[in-house]
VMD Tcl script that builds the backbone (N, CA, C; Angstrom):
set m [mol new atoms 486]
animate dup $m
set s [atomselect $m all]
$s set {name element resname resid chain x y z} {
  {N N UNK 1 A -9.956 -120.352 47.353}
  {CA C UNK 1 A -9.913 -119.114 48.123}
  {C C UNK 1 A -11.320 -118.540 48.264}
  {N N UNK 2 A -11.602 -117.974 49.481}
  {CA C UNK 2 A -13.022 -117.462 49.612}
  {C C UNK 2 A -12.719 -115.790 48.777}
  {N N UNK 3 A -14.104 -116.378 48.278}
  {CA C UNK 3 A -14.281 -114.577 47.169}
  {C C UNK 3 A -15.610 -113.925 48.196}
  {N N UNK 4 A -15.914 -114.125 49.133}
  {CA C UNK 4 A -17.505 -113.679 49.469}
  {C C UNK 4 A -16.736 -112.521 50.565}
  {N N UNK 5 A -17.029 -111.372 50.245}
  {CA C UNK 5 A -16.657 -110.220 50.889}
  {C C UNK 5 A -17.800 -109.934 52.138}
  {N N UNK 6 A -17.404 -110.726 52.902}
  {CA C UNK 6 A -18.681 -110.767 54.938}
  {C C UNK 6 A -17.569 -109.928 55.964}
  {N N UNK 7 A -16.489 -109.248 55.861}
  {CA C UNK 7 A -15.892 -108.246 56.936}
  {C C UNK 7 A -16.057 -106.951 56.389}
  {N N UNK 8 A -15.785 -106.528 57.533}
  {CA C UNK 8 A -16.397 -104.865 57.232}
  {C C UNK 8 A -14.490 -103.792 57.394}
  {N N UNK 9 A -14.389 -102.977 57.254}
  {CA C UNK 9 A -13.246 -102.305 57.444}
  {C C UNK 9 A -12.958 -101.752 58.639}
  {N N UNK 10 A -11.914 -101.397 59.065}
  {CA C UNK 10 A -12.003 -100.733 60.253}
  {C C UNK 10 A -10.928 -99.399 60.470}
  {N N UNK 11 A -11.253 -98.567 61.027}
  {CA C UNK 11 A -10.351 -97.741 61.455}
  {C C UNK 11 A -9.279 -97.678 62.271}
  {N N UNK 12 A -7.922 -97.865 62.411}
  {CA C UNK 12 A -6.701 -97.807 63.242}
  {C C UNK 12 A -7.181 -97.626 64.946}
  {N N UNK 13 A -7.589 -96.147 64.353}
  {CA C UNK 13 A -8.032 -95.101 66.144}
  {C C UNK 13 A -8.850 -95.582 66.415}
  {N N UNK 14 A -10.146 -96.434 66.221}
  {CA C UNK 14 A -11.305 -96.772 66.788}
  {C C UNK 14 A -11.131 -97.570 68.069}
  {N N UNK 15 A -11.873 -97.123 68.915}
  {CA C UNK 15 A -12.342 -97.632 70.548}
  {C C UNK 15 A -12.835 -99.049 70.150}
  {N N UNK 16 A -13.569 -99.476 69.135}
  {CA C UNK 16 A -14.036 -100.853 68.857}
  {C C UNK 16 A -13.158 -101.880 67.850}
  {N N UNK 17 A -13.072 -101.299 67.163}
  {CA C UNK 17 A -12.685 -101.967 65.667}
  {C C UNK 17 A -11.094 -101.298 65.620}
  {N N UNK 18 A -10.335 -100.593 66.181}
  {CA C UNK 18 A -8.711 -100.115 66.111}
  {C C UNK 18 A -8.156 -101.671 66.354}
  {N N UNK 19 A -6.531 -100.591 65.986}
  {CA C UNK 19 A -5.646 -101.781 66.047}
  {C C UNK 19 A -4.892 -101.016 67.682}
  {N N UNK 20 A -4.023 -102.233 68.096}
  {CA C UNK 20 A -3.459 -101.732 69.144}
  {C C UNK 20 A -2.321 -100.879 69.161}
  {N N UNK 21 A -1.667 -101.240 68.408}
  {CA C UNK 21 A -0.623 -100.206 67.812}
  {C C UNK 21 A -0.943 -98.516 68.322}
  {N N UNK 22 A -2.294 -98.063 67.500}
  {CA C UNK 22 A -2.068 -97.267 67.007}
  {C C UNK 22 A -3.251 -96.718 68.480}
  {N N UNK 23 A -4.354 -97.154 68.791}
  {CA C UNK 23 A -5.094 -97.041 70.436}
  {C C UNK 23 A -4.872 -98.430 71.363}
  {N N UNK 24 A -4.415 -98.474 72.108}
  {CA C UNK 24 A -3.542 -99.188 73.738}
  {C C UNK 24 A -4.941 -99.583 73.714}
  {N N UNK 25 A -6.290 -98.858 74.035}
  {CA C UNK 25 A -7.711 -99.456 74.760}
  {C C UNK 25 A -9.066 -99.789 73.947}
  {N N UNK 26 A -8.190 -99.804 72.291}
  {CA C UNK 26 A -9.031 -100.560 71.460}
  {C C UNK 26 A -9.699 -102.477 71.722}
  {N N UNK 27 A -11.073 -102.351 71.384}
  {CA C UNK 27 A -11.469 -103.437 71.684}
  {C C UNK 27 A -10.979 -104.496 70.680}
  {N N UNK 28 A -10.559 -103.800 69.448}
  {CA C UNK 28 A -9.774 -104.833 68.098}
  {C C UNK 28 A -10.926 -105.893 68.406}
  {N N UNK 29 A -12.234 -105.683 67.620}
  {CA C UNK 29 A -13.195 -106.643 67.089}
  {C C UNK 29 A -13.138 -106.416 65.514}
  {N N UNK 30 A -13.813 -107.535 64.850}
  {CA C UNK 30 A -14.159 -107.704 63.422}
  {C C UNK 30 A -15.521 -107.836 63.428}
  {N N UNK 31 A -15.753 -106.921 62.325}
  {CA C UNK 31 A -17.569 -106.786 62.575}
  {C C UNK 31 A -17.798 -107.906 60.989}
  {N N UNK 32 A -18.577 -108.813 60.932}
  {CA C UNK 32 A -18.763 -109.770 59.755}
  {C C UNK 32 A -20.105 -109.414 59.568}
  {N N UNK 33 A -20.485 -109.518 58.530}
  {CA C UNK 33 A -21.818 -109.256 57.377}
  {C C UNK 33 A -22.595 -110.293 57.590}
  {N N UNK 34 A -23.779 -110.359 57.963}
  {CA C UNK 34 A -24.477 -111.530 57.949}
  {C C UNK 34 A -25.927 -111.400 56.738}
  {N N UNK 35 A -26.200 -112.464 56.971}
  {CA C UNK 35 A -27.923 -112.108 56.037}
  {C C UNK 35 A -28.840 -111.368 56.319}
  {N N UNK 36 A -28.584 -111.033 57.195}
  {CA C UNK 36 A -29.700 -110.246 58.015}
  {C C UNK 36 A -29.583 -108.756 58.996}
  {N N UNK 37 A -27.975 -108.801 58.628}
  {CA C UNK 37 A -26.833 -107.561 59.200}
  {C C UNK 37 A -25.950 -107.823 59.645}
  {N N UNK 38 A -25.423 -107.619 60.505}
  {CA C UNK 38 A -24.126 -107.412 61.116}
  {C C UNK 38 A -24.249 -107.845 62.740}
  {N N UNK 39 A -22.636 -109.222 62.414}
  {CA C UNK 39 A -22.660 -109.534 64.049}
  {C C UNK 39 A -21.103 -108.851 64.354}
  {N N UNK 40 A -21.002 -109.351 65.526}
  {CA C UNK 40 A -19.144 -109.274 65.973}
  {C C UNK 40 A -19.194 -110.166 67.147}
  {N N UNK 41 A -18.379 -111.018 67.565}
  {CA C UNK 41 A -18.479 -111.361 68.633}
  {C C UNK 41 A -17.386 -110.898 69.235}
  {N N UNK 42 A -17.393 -110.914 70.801}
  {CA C UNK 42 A -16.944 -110.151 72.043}
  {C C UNK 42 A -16.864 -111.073 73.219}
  {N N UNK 43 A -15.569 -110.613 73.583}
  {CA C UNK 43 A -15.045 -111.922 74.772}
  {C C UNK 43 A -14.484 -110.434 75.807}
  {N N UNK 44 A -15.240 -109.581 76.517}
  {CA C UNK 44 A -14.743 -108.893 77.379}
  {C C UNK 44 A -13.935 -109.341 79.048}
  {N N UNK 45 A -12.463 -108.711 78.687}
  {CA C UNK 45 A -11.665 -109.266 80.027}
  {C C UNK 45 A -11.558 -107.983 81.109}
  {N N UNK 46 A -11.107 -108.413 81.834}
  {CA C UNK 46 A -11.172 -107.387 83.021}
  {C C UNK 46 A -11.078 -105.754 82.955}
  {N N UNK 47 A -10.344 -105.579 82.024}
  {CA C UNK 47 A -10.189 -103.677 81.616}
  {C C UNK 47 A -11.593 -103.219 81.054}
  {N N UNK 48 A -12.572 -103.964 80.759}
  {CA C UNK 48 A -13.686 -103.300 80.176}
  {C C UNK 48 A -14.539 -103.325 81.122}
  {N N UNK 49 A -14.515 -103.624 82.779}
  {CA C UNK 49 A -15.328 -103.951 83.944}
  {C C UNK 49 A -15.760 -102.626 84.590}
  {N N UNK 50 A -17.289 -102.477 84.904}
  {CA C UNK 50 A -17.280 -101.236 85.752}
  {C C UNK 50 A -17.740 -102.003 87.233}
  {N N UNK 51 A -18.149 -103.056 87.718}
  {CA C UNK 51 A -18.340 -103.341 88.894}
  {C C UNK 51 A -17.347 -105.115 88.612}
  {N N UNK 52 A -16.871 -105.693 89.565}
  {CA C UNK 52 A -16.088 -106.759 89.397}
  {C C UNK 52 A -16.839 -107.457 88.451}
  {N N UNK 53 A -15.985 -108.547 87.690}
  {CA C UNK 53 A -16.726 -109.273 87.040}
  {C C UNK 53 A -17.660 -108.881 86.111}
  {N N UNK 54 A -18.052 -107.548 86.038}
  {CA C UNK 54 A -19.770 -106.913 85.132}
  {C C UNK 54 A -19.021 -105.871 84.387}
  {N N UNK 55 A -18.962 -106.128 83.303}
  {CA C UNK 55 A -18.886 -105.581 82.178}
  {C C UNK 55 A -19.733 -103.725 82.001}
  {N N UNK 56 A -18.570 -102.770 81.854}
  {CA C UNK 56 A -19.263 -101.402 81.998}
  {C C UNK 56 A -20.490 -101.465 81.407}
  {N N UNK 57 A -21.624 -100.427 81.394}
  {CA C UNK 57 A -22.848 -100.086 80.362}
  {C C UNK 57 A -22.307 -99.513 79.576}
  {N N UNK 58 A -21.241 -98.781 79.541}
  {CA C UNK 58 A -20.949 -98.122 78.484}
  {C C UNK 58 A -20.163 -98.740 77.058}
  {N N UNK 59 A -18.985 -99.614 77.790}
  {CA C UNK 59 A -18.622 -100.468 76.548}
  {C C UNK 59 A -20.109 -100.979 76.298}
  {N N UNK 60 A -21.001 -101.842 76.422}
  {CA C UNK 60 A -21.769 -102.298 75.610}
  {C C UNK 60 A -22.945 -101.171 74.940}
  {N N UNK 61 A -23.246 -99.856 75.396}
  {CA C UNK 61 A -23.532 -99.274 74.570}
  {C C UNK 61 A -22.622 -98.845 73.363}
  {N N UNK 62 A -21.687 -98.697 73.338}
  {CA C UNK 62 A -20.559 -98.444 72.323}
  {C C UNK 62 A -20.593 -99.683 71.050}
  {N N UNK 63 A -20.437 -100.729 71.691}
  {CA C UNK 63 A -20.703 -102.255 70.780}
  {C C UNK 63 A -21.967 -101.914 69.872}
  {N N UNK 64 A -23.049 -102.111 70.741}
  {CA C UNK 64 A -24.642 -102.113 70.057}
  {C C UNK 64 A -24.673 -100.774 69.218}
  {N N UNK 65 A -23.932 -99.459 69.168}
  {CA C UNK 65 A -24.615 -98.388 68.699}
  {C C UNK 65 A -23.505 -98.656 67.495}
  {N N UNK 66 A -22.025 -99.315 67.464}
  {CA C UNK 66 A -21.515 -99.647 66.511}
  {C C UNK 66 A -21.764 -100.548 65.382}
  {N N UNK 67 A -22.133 -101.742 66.169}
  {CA C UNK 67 A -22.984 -103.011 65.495}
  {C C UNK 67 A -24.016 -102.577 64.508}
  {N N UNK 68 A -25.260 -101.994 65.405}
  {CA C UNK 68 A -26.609 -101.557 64.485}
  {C C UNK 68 A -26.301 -100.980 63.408}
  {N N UNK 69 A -25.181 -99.246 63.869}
  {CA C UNK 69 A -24.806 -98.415 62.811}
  {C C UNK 69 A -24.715 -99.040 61.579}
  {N N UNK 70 A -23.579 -99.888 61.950}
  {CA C UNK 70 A -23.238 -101.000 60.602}
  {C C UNK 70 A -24.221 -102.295 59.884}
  {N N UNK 71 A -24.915 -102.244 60.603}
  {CA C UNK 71 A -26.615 -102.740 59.922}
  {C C UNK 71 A -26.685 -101.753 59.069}
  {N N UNK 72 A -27.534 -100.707 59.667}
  {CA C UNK 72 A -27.988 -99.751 58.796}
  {C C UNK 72 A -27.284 -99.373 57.056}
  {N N UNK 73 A -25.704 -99.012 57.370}
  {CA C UNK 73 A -24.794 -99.020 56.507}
  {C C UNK 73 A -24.798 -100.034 55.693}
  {N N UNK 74 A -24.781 -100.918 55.922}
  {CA C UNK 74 A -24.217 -102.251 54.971}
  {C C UNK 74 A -25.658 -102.324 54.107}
  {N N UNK 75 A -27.072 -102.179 54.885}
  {CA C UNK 75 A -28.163 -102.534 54.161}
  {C C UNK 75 A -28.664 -101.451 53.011}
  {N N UNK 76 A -27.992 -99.881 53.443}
  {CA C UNK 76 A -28.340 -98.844 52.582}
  {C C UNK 76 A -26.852 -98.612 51.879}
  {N N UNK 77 A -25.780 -99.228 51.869}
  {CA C UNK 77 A -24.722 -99.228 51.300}
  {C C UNK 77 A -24.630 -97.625 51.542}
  {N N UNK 78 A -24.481 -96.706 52.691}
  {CA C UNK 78 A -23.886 -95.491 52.691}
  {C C UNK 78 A -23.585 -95.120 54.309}
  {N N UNK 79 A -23.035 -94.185 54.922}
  {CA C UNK 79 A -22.383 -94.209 55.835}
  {C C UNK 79 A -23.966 -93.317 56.581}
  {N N UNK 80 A -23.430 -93.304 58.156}
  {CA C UNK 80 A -24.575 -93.134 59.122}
  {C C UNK 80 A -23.713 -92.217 60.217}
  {N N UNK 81 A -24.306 -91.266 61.085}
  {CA C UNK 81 A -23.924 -90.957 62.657}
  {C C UNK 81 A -25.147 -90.825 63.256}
  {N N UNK 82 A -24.865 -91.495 64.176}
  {CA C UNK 82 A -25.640 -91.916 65.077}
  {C C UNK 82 A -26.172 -90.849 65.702}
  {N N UNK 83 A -28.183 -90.845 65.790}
  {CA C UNK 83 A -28.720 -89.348 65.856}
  {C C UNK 83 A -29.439 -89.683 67.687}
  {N N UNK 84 A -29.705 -91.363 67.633}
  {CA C UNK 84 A -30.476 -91.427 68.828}
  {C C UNK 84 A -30.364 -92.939 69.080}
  {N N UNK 85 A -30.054 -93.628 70.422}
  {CA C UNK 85 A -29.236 -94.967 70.999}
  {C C UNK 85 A -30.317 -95.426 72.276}
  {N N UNK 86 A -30.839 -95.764 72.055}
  {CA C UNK 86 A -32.168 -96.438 73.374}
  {C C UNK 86 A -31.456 -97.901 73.663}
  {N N UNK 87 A -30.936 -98.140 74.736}
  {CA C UNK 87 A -30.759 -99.322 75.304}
  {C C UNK 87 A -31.373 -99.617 76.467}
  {N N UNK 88 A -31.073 -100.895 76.631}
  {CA C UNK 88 A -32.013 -101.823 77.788}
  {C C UNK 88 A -31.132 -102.749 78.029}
  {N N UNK 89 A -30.866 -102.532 78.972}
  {CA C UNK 89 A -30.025 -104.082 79.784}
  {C C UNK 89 A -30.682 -104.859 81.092}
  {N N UNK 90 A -30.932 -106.046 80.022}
  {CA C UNK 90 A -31.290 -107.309 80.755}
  {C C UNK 90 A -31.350 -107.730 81.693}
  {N N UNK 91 A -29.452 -107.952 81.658}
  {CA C UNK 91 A -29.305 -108.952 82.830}
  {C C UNK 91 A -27.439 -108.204 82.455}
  {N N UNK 92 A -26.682 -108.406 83.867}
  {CA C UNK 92 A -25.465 -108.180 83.393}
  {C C UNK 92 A -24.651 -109.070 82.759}
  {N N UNK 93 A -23.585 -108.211 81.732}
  {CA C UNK 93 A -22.722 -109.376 80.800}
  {C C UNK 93 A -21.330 -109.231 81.745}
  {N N UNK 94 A -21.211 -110.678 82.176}
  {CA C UNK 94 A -20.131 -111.057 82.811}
  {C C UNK 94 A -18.726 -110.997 81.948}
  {N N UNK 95 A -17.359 -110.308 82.714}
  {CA C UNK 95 A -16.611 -110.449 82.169}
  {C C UNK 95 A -15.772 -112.399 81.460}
  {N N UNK 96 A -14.920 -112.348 80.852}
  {CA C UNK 96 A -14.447 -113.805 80.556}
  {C C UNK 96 A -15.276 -114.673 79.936}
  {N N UNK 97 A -16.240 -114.251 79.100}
  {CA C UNK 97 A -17.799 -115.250 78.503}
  {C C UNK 97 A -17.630 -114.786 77.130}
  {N N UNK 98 A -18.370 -115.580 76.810}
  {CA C UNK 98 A -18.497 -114.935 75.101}
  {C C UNK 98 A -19.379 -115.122 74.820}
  {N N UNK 99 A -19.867 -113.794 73.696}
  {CA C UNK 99 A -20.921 -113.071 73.370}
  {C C UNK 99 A -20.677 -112.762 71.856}
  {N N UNK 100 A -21.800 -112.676 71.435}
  {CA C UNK 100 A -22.311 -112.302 70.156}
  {C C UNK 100 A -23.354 -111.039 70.188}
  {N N UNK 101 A -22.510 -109.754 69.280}
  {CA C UNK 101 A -22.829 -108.590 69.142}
  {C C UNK 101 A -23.812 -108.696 67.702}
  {N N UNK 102 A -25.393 -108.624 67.724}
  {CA C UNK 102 A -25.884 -108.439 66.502}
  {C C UNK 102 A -26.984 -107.554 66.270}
  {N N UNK 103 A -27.199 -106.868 64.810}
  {CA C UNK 103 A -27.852 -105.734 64.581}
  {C C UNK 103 A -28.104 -106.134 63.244}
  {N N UNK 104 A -29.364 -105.037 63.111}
  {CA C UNK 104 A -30.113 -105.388 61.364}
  {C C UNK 104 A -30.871 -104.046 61.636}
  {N N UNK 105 A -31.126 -103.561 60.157}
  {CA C UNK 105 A -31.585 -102.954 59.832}
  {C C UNK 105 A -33.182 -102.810 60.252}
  {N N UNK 106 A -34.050 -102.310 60.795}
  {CA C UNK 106 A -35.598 -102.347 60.491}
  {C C UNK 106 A -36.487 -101.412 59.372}
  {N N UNK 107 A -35.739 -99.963 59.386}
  {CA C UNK 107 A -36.296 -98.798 58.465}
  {C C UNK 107 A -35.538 -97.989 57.729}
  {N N UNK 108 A -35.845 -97.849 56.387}
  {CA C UNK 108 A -35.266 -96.601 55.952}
  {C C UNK 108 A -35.931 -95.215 55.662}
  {N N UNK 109 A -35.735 -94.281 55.431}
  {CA C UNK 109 A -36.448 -93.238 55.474}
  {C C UNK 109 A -35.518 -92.596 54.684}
  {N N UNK 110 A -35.709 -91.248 54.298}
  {CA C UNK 110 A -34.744 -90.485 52.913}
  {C C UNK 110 A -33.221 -89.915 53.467}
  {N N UNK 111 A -33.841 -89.210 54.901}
  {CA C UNK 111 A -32.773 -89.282 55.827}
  {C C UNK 111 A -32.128 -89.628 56.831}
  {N N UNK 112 A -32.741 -90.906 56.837}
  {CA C UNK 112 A -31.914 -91.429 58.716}
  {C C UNK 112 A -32.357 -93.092 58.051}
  {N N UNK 113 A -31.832 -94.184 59.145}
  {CA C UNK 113 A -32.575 -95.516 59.219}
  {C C UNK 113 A -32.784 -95.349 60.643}
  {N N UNK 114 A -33.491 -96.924 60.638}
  {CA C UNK 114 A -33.411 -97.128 62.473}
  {C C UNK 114 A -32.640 -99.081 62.058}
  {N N UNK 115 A -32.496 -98.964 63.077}
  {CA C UNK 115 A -31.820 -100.570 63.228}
  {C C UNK 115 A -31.564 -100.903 64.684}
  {N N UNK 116 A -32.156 -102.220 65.003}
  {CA C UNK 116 A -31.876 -102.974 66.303}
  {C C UNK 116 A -30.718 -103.986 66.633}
  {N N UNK 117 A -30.488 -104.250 67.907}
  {CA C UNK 117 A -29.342 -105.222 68.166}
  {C C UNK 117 A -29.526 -105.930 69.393}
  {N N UNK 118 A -28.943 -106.640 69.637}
  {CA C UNK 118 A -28.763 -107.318 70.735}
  {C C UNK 118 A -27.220 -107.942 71.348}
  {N N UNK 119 A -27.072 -108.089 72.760}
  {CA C UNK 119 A -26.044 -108.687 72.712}
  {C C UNK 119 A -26.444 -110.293 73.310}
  {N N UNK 120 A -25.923 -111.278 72.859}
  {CA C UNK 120 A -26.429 -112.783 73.599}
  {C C UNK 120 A -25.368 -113.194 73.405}
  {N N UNK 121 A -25.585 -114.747 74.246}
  {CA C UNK 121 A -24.577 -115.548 74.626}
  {C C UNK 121 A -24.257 -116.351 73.521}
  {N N UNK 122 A -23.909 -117.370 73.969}
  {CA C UNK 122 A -23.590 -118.064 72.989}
  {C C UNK 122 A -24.846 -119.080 72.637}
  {N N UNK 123 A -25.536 -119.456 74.127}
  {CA C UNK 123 A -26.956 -119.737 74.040}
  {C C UNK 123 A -28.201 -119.082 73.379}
  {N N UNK 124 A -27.336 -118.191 73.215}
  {CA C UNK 124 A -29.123 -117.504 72.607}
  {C C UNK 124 A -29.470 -116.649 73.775}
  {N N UNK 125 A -29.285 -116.598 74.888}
  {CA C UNK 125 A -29.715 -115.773 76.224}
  {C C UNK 125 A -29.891 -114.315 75.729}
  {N N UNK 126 A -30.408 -113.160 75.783}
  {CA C UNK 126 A -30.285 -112.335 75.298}
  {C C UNK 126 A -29.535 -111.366 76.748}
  {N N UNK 127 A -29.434 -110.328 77.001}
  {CA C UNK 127 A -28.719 -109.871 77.867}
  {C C UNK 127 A -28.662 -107.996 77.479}
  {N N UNK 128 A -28.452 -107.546 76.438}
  {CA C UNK 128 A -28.644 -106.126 76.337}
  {C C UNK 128 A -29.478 -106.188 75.097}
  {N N UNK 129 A -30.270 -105.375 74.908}
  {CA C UNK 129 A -31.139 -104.788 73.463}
  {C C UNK 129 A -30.586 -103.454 73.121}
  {N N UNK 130 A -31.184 -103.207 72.085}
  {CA C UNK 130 A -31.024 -101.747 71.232}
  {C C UNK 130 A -31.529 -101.166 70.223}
  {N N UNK 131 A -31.799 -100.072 70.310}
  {CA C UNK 131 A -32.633 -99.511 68.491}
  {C C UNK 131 A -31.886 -98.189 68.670}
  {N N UNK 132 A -31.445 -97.700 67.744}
  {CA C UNK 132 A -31.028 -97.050 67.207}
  {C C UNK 132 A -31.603 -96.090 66.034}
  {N N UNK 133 A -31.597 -94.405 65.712}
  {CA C UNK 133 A -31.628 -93.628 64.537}
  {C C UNK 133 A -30.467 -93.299 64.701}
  {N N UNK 134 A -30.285 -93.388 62.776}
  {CA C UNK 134 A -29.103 -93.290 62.285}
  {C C UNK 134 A -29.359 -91.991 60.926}
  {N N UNK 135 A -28.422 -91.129 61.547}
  {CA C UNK 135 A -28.460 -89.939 60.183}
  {C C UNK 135 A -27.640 -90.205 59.369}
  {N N UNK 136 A -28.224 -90.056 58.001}
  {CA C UNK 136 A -27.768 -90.080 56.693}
  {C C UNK 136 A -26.029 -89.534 56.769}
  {N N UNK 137 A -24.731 -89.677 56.185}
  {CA C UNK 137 A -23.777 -89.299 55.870}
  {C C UNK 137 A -23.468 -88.396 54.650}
  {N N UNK 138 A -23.158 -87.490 54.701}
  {CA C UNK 138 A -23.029 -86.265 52.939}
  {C C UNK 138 A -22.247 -86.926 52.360}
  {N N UNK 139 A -21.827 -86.887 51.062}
  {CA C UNK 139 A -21.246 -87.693 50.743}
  {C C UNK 139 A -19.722 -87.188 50.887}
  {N N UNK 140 A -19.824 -85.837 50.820}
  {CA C UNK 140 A -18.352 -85.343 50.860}
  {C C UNK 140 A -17.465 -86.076 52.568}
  {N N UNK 141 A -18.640 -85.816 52.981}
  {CA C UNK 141 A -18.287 -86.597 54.947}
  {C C UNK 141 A -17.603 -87.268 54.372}
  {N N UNK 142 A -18.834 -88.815 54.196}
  {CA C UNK 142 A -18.198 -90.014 53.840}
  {C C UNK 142 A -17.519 -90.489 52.986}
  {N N UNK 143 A -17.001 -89.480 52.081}
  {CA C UNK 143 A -15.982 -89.639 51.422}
  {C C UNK 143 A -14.542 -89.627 51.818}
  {N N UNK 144 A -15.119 -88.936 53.030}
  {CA C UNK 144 A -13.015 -88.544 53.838}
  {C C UNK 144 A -13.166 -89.401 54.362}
  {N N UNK 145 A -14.363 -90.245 55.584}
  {CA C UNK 145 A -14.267 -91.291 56.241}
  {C C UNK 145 A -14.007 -92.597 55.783}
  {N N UNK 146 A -14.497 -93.270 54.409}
  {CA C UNK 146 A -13.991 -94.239 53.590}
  {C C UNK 146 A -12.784 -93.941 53.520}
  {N N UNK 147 A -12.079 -92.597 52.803}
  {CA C UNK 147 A -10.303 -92.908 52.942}
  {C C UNK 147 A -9.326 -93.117 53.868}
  {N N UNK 148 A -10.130 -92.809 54.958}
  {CA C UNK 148 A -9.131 -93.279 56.167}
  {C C UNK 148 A -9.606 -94.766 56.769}
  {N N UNK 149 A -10.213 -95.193 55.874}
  {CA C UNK 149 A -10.762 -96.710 56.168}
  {C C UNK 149 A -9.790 -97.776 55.781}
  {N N UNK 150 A -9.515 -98.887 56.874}
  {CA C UNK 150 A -8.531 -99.977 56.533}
  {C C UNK 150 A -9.445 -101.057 55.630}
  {N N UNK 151 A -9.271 -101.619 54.593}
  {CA C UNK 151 A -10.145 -102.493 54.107}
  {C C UNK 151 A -9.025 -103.899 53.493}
  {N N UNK 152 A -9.202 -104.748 54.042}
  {CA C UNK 152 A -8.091 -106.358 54.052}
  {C C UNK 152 A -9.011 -107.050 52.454}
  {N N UNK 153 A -8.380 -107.512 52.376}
  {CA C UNK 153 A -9.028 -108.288 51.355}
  {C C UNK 153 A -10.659 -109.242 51.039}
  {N N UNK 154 A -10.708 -109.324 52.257}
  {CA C UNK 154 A -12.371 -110.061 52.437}
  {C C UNK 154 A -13.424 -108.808 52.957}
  {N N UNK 155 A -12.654 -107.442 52.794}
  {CA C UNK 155 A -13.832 -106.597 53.705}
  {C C UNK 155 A -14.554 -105.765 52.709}
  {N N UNK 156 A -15.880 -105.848 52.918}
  {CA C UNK 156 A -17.234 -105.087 51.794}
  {C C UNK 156 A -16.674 -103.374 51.418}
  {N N UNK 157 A -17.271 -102.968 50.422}
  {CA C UNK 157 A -16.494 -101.845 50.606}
  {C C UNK 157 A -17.839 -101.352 50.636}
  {N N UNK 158 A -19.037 -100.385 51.678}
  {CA C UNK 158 A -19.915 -100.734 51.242}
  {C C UNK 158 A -20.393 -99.106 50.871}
  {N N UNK 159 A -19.463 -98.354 50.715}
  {CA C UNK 159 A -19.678 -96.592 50.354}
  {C C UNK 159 A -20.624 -96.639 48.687}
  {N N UNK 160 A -21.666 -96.258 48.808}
  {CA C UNK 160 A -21.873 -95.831 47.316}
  {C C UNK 160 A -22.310 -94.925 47.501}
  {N N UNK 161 A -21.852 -93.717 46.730}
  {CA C UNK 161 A -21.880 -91.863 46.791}
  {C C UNK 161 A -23.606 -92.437 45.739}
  {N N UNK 162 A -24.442 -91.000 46.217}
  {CA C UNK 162 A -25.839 -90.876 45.648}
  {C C UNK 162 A -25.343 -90.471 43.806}
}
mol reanalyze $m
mol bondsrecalc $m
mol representation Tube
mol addrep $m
């Protein structure tokens, strides 16, 4: 049995990471832990389109500012809201393709990080960028937000109160 805890938890209601049950227009991704941060990959079908075929800007700002967040988090083991989201898009991400959502940490500071992302193909193509500041979480916050957190058996738990 694998003991190496690489998924992250997710929330029911979430626009990214929900279940359908509980939000109809959840993207129901799994964000996995990597060495270097956090990927997810993403196969967007027609409901996430803002011009035929082209994938909204906004779902993929939503992805990248989720992705990084969870860089940041996983590398400072404490929770983040997002203070400031700079994106750049490439080239457009076609609906029906698959993609790889990834982010890492670059800085910490006492109260915020920053962390970058990208979205690419499966080639390596790159297609959207991102950097991100991320404000620190109180702990009392992130203490209510961990309890309403779903966590499966392989997922990091990665809250540590100061």
């Amino acid at each position: 049995m694998n003991n190496i805890k690489n998924y992250l938890p997710t929330y029911k209601g979430c626009f990214i990471c929900g279940q359908k049950d509980e939000n109809p227009s959840t993207m129901n991704v799994r964000f996995q832990v990597t060495e270097d941060g956090v990927q997810v990959p993403f196969k967007p079908d027609k409901t996430r389109e803002g011009y035929k075929n082209i994938v909204h800007g906004g779902i993929l700002c939503a992805l990248l500012d989720e992705t990084i967040g969870w860089a940041a988090a996983v590398s400072r083991q404490r929770f983040f809201m997002t203070m400031e989201l700079n994106v750049k898009f490439v080239r457009p991400v076609e609906t029906d393709k698959e993609y790889l959502v990834k982010g890492r940490p670059t800085e910490h500071k006492s109260r915020y990080s920053l962390a970058e992302g990208e979205i690419v193909d499966l080639e390596g193509t790159v297609y959207t960028k991102a950097t991100g500041k991320f404000f620190l979480m109180q702990d009392e916050q992130a203490r209510k937000v961990n309890d309403y957190l779903e966590y499966k058996e392989n997922d990091l738990d990665i809250f540590i109160q100061s």
